[in-house]
Every structure is written in C-alpha cells, then in structure tokens.
C-alpha positions in Angstrom: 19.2 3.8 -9.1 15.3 3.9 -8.9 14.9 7.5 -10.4 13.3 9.1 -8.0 15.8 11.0 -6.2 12.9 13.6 -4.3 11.1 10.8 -3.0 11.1 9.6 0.8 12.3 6.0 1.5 11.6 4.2 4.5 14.4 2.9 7.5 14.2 -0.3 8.9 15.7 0.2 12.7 17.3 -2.5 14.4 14.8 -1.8 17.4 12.5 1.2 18.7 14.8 2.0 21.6 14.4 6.1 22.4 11.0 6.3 20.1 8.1 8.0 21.7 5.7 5.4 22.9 3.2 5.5 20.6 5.0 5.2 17.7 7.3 2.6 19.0 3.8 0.3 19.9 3.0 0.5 16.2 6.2 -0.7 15.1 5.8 -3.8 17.1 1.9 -4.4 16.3 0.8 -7.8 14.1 0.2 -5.3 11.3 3.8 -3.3 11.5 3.6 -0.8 9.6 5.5 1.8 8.4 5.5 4.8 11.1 6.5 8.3 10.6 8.1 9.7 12.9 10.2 13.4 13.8 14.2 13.2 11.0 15.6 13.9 14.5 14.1 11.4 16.2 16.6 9.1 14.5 20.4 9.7 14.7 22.8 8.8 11.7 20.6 9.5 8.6 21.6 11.1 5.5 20.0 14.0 4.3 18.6 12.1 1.1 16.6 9.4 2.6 13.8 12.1 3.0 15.3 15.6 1.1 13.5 17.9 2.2 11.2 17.1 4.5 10.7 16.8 8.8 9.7 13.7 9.3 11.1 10.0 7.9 9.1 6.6 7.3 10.4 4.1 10.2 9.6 0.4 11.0 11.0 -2.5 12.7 12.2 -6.1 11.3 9.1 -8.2 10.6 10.7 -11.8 9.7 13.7 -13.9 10.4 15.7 -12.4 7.7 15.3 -9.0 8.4 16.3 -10.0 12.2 19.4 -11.3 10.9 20.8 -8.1 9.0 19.6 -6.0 11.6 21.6 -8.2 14.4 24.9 -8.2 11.9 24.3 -4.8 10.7 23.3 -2.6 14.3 22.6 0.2 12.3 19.4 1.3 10.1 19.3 0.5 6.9 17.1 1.6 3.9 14.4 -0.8 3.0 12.9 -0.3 -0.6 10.5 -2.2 -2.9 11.8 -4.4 -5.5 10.4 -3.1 -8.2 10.7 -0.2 -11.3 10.2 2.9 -10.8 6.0 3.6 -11.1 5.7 -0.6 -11.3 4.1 -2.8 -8.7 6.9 -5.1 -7.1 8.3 -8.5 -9.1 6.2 -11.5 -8.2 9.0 -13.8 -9.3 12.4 -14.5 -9.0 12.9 -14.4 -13.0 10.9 -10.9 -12.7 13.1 -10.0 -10.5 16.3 -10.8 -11.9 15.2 -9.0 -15.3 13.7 -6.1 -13.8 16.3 -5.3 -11.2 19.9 -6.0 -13.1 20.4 -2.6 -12.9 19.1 -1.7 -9.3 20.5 -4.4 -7.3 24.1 -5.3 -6.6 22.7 -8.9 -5.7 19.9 -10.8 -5.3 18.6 -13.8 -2.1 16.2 -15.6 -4.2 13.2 -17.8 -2.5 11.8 -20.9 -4.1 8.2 -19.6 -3.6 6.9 -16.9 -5.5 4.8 -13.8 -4.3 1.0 -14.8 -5.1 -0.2 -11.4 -3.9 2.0 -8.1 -3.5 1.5 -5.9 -0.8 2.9 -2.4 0.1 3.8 -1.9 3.6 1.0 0.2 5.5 2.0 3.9 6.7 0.9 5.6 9.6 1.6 8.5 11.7 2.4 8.1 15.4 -0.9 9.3 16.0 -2.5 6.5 14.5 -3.6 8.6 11.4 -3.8 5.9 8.4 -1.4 7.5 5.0 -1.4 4.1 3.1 -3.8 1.2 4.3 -2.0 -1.9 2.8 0.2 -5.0 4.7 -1.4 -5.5 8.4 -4.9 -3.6 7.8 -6.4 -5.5 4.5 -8.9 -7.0 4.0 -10.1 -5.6 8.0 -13.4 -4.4 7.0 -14.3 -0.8 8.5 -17.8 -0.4 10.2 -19.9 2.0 8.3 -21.6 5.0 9.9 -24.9 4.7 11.1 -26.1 6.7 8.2 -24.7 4.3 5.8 -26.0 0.8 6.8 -27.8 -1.7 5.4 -27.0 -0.6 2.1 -27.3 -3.0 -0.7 -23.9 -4.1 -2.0 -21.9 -1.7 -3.6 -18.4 -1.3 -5.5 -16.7 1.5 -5.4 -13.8 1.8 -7.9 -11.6 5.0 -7.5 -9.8 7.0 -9.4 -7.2 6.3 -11.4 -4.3 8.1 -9.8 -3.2 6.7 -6.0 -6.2 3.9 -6.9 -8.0 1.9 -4.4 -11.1 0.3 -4.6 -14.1 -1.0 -1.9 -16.9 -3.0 -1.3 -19.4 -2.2 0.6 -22.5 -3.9 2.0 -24.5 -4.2 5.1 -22.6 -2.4 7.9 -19.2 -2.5 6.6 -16.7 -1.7 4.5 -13.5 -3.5 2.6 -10.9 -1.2 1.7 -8.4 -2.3 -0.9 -4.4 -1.7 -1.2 -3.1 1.0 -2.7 -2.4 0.4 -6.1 -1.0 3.6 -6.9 -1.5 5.1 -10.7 -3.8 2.3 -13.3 -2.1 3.6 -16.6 1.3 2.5 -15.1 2.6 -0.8 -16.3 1.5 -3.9 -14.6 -0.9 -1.9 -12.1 -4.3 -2.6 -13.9 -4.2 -6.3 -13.9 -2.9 -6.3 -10.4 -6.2 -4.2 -9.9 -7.9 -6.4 -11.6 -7.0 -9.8 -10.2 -7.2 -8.6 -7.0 -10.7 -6.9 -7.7 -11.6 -10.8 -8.4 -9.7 -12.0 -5.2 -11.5 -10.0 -2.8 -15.0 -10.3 -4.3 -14.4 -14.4 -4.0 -13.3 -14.1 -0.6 -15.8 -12.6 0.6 -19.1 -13.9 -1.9 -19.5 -10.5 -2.9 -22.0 -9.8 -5.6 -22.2 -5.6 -6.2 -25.9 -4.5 -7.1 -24.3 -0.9 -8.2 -20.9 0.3 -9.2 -19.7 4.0 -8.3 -16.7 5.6 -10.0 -15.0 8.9 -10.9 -16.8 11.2 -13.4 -13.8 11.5 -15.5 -14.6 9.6 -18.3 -11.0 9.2 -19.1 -10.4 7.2 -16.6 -9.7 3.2 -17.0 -11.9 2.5 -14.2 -14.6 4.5 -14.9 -14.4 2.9 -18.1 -13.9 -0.8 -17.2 -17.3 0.0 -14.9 -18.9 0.6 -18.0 -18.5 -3.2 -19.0 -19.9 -4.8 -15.7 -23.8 -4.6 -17.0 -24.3 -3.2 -13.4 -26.5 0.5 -12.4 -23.2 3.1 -12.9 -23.5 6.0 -10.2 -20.6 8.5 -10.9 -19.0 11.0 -7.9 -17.2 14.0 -9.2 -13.1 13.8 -8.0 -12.9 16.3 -5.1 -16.5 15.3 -4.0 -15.2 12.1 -3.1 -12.0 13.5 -1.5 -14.3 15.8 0.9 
C-alpha cells in the first residue's frame, strides 16, 4: 500500500526474549532504537518484510500503547511510518486522515499534534550508528582533538539522505535524517528544524560548508545566509 514493495520494514517484538545480549540491551535503552539483527534470529516472519536481504530492523514497545497491542497481540507486528511514500510523516490528525485514506484501514487519533517528527534511530547490534534520529538527537558528539576550538560552523549536507550539523568548540550536533530535500514537505521540515536547533542551542555559524554540486537546494539556500561559503566535493565528505 506504501509503494515500495523492495524496501525493509521494521518489527516491533513483544519482548527480546532469545536475542543475543547486545542487541537485546539496545532495544531496552532510553533511546530504543531500531536494532538489526540476523532474519533467523526471529521466528514467524514473512519473506517480504525484508526481500532479499539477511538481516531485519527489530525494536521493542516504547509507550503504553504499543504495550497494549503487543500484550493482546503476542506476536510481532510490522511497525511503519505514517506517512507517503518519499514524505516526512503527518504532523496532524487532519494530515493524517487525508494523506493515509488509502494506506490505513483505520485510524487512533490523539488530541495533540506532532510539533516535531522524528524517525526512529537504527543501529546494528554492534552499536554501529545507520540512522541517528529518536534517542541520539540533539546529543552532541565530541570532536577529535584535531578539530577543536573551531569557530562555529554549519554544515549543511547533501541533498539526498540529508542531515545537517553544527559545530563549534569541541563538539558536534548532528541532525535527523531527513532523507531526500526535493521530496515534498522535506525542505521546510529542514528548514524549521535548522531554526530549532540553532535557538536551542544560541548558535550563531561564522561559516557555512556545503556540497559542491551547485544543483543542490542546500548548497543553494547557503548562498542566501551572507555568511563565508566553504564547499566539500560529495565523496570527499563521505571518506
């Protein structure tokens, strides 16, 4: 019903009973986050959850509701974002409704709206960070030696899989994901969290870094900030 029929989704167990260790002790951390984990690992999947592939996103019940189900249900159950396909998630119920007539067979509506979306975070067992979201943002990340005391800096990212950071001093602030800018809705959730994050935290950039391509929104929206624009060629920035 989402359209994307070769994409993973993630399984919400009712508990981590027979996981190795390590991945069971992320599951049940304050940031709980998504945690992949062996297909085999985990008995009663079908093959389409993750076609294709050896390992499946798993992750425990994180709030009363979800405790519920799990309780009535004693069986895992796919957990998905409500959103369109390529979309960030509905902020409110009427978004929802409209947005998801066609997905959903039914809808538990809340009387408070989402001020903020964020994606769950995904981790291997290992502790190797996929997608640093839910649980692990705003942390900031101490910078090497190398890199401190650097006057503060915004970095902006590409386009594609987009996250952005701010960096000053001895740390950095990772972003979300935001996944791809040119998709509908994901620029001005950039954007307005961009603003968010820079409040928090009273931070004033001196410099802005950003993709060479000069295709991209974000190397173009940089171009608007009357700040110093350094630019880092694509796979530089991946090494």
């Amino acid at each position: 019903r989402k359209h994307r029929p070769a994409k993973p989704l993630a399984v919400m167990l009712p508990s981590a009973a027979g996981l190795p260790a390590d991945a069971a002790a992320l599951m049940g951390s304050p940031a709980a986050p998504i945690v992949l984990i062996a297909k085999a690992q985990v008995s009663g999947l079908c093959d389409e959850i993750a076609p294709g592939l050896a390992e499946v996103g798993v992750m425990l019940p994180s709030n009363p509701l979800q405790h519920l189900l799990l309780q009535a249900l004693a069986r895992p159950i796919v957990m998905t974002s409500g959103n369109l396909s390529g979309r960030p998630p509905a902020l409110s119920n009427a978004q929802a409704l409209n947005d998801l007539a066609d997905i959903a067979d039914g809808f538990l509506l809340h009387n408070r709206d989402i001020l903020q979306r964020m994606d769950d975070s995904l981790v291997r067992s290992s502790g190797e960070m996929l997608r640093r979201a839910r649980g692990y943002v705003p942390d900031a990340l101490p910078l090497p030696p190398g890199l401190r005391d650097i006057p503060p800096l915004l970095a902006l990212g590409a386009d594609m899989k987009n996250t952005f950071c701010l960096a000053r001093g001895s740390e950095a602030l990772l972003s979300q994901h935001f996944g791809d800018l040119g998709e509908e809705g994901v620029e001005q959730q950039w954007r307005s969290t961009l603003q968010l994050m820079q409040s928090i935290y009273a931070f004033v950039p001196q410099r802005v870094v950003v993709d060479a391509h000069p295709g991209y929104r974000s190397t173009q929206w940089a171009a608007s900030l009357s700040l110093p624009v350094e630019t880092v060629l694509h796979h530089h920035a991946h090494a």
